[in-house]
N, C-alpha and C positions, 0 to 999 in steps of 0.2 A: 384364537384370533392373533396376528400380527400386529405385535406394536412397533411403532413407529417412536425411533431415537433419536430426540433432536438434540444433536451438538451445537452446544454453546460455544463460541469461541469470543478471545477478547480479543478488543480491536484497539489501537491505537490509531488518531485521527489528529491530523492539525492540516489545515488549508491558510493559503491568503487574502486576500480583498477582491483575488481575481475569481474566486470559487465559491463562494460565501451561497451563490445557491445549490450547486452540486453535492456541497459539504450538506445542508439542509437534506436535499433529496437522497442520500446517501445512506445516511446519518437514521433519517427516517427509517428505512427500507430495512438497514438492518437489525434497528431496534424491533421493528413489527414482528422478525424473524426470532425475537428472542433473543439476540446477543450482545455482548455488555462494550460500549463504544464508551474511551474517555474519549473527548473533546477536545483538542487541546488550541481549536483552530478559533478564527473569530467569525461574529456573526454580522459586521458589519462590513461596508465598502471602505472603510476607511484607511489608508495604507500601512501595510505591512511587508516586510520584506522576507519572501519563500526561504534563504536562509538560515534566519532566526528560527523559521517554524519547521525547517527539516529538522533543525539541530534540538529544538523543543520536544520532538517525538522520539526524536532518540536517545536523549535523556530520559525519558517514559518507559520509552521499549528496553532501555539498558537493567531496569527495574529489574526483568522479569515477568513472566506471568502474562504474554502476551501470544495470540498466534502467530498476528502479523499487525502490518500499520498501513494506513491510506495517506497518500500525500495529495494534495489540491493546489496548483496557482491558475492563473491563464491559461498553459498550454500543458500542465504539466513537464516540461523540460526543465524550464530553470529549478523548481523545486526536487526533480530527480537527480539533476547533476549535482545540488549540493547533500543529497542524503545520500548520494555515491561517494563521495568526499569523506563522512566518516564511516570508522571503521567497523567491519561485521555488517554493513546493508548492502544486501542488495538491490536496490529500486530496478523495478521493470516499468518504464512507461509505456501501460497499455492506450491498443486501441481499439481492439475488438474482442469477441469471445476468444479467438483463435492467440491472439499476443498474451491475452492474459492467461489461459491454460499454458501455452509455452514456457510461459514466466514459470510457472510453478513446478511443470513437469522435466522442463530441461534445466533452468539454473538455478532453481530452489528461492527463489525471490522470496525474501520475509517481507518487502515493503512494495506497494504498486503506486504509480503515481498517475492520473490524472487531469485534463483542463476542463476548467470552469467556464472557457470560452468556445469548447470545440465540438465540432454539430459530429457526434459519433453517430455510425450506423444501424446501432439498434440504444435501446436504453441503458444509461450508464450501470443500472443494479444487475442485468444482465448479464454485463461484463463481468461486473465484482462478483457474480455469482461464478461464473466459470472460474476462476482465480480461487475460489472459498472451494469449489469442487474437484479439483485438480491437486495431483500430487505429486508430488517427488519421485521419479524414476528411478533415478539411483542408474546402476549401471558406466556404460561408458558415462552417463552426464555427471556421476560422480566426480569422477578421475578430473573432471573440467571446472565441478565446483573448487574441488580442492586445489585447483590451479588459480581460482579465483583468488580462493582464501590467502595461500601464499602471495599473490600481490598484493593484498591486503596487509599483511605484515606489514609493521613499522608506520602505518598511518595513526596519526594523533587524533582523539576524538575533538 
């Protein structure tokens, strides 16, 4: 008989006021699936600002011991360009299966980013699924990672 190998992976998670349901339905989805999600987002509408909470997860993620991390505001953008700001992320903000496989298979995205406001085209665990299934090609998209990293040099966390 074939067994069946479920990989656990840990997640890092922080959203803001503008996602507080996505994060829910998210959050959900991948604990049903078995895998260990800190939280570091909130559960309420009440305001918070997407840079505290990039910078909250990547203090998390600097830890170790993580696969990757989910970022949540409104559109996902403002919360991607500041986990793009520090150093070692790369936020991919997806928007369908096809951006979020991208993310993983051409620039090695450790972190995806999300909105809480945005009517995507199929369900958002979909997406995160293609992103959690997808890997790193390596190859030419190496040589481009590593061009990444070098601009990454000398940013302050």
């Amino acid at each position: 008989m074939d067994r069946v190998i479920l990989v656990v992976m840990r997640i890092v998670m922080a959203n803001d006021h503008g996602a507080v349901s996505l994060k829910m339905e998210l959050k959900s989805w991948l604990e049903a699936q078995g895998h260990l999600v800190t939280n570091l987002g909130v559960d309420t509408e009440e305001r918070v600002d997407y840079p505290d909470m990039a910078r909250a997860a990547y203090a998390e993620y600097e830890k170790g011991g993580y696969d990757f991390g989910i970022l949540l505001c409104g559109t996902g953008i403002g919360i991607s360009i500041a986990a793009n700001k520090l150093r070692g992320i790369r936020c991919a903000l997806v928007h369908d299966e096809f951006t979020a496989t991208m993310a993983r298979e051409h620039n090695d995205a450790n972190f995806i980013a999300m909105g809480g406001r945005v009517a995507y085209p199929v369900p958002p665990a979909k997406i995160l699924a293609a992103f959690m299934n997808a890997s790193f090609a390596g190859g030419r998209h190496a040589e481009r990672v590593a061009k990444l990293v070098e601009l990454d040099q000398g940013r302050k966390a």
